[in-house]
C-alpha positions as a Markdown table, in Angstrom:
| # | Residue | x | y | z |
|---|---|---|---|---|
| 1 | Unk | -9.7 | 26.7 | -9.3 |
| 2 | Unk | -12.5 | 24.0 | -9.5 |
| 3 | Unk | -12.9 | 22.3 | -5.8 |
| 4 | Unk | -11.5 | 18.9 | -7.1 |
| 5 | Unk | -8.3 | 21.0 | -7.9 |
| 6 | Unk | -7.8 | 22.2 | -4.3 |
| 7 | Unk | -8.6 | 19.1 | -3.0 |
| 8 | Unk | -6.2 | 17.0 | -4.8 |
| 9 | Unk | -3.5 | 19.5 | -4.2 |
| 10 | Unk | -4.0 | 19.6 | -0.5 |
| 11 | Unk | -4.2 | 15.8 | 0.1 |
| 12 | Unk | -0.8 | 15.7 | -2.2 |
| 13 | Unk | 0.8 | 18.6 | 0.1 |
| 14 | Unk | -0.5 | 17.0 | 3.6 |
| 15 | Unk | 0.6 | 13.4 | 2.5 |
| 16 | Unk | 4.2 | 15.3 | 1.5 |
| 17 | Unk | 4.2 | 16.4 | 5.1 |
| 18 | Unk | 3.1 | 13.5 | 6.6 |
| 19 | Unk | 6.0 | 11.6 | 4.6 |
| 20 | Unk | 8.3 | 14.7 | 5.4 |
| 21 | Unk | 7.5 | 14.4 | 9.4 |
| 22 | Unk | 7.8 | 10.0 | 9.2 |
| 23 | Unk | 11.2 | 10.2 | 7.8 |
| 24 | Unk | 12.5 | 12.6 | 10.6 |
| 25 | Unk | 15.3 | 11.9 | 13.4 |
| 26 | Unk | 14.7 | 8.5 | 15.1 |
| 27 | Unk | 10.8 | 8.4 | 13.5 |
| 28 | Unk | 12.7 | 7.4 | 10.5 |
| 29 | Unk | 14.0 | 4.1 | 12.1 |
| 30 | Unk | 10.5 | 3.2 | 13.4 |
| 31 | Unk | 8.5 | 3.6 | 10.1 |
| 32 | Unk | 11.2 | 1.5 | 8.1 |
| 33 | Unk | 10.3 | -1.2 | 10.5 |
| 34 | Unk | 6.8 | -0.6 | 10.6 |
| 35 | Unk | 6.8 | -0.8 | 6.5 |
| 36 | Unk | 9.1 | -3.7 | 6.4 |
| 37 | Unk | 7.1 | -5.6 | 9.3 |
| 38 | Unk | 3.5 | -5.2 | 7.3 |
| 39 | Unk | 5.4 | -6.2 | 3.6 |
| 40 | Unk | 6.4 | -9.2 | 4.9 |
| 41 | Unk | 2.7 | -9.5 | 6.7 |
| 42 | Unk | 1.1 | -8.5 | 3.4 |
| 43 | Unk | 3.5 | -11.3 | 1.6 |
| 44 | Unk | 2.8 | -14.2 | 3.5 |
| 45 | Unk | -1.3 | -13.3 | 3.4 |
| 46 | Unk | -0.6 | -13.4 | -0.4 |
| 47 | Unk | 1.0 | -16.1 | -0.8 |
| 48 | Unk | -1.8 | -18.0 | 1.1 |
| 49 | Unk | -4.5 | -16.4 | -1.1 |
| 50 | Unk | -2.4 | -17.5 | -4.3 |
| 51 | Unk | -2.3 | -21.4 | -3.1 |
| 52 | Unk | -6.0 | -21.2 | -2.3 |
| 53 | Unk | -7.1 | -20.0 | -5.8 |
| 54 | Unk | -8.5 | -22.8 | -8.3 |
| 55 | Unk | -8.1 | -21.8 | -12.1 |
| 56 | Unk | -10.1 | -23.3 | -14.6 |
| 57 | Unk | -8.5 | -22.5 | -17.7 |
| 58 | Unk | -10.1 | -24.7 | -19.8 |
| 59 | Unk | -13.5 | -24.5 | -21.6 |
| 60 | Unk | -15.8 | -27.8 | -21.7 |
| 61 | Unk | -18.2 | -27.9 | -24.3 |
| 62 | Unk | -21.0 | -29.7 | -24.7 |
């Protein structure tokens, strides 16, 4: 097995873990808020960004 092979596999078993241990007992609770709390975060900062862009969709020509 080529090096990039074990690598990807163990960063897909260790983030199965890590998702295995965050949606334990009352750990689950706490990360559904956490998530929830930084979507709606994550939302509102791209919403900003969306009103702030200028598109220019049309081609002058001289």
């Amino acid at each position: 097995m080529r090096t990039t092979s074990k690598i990807a596999v163990l960063s897909l078993a260790s983030g199965a873990l890590l998702a295995a241990w965050l949606l334990t007992g009352d750990r689950k609770v706490r990360t559904r808020h956490f998530v929830t709390r930084n979507t709606v975060n994550l939302r509102k900062v791209q919403k900003t960004e969306d009103e702030k862009t200028f598109d220019d969709s049309e081609i002058y020509y001289i």
